[in-house]
N, C-alpha and C positions, 0 to 999 in steps of 0.2 A: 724340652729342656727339663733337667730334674738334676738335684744336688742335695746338700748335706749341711743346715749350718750349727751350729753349736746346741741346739735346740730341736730343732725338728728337719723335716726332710719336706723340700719344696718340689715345684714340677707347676708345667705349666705350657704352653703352644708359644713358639714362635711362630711369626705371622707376617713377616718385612722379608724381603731379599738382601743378602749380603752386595753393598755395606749398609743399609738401614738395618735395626735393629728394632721390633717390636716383641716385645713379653708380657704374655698374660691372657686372660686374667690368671696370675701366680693365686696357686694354693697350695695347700700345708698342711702337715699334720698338728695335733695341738698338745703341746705336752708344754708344761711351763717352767722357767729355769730360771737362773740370774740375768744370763745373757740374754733373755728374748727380747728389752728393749733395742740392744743394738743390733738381733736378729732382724727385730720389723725394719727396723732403718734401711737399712740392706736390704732386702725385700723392696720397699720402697721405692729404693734408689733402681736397682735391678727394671721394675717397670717400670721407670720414668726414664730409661735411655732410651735412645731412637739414632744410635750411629755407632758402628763395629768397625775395628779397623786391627787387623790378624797381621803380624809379622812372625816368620820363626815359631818360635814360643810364646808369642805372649799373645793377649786378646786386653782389645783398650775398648770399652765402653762410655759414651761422651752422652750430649745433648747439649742445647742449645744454653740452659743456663749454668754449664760451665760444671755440669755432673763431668769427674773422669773416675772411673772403675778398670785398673790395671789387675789382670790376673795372669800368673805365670804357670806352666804345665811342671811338675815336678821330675819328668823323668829326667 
């Protein structure tokens, strides 16, 4: 897995079979910016999902306390 957030550029091993979801251990580059607090957040939450579930377009990332991460594909 590897992406882009406002800050730096992460990556990192998925490790679950779909629909489990494990990530990590995520790493990063270090550059520091305004946004890096809500970067780490994200990050954070990112490894603390443990369940995928893909429709169409979109990808929902959950766990069990009530984490939901909706991402949509822009094409």
């Amino acid at each position: 897995m590897a992406g882009a957030g406002p800050c730096n550029r992460y990556f990192g091993a998925m490790t679950a079979t779909y629909p489990a979801f494990a990530a990590g251990p995520i790493g990063s580059t270090r550059i520091a910016c305004p946004e890096l607090a809500a970067e780490t957040a994200f990050l954070d939450a990112l490894q603390s999902a443990t369940r995928s579930e893909v429709t169409e377009n979109t990808l929902l990332l959950t766990n069990a306390d009530g984490l939901r991460m909706l991402f949509k594909t822009t094409d």
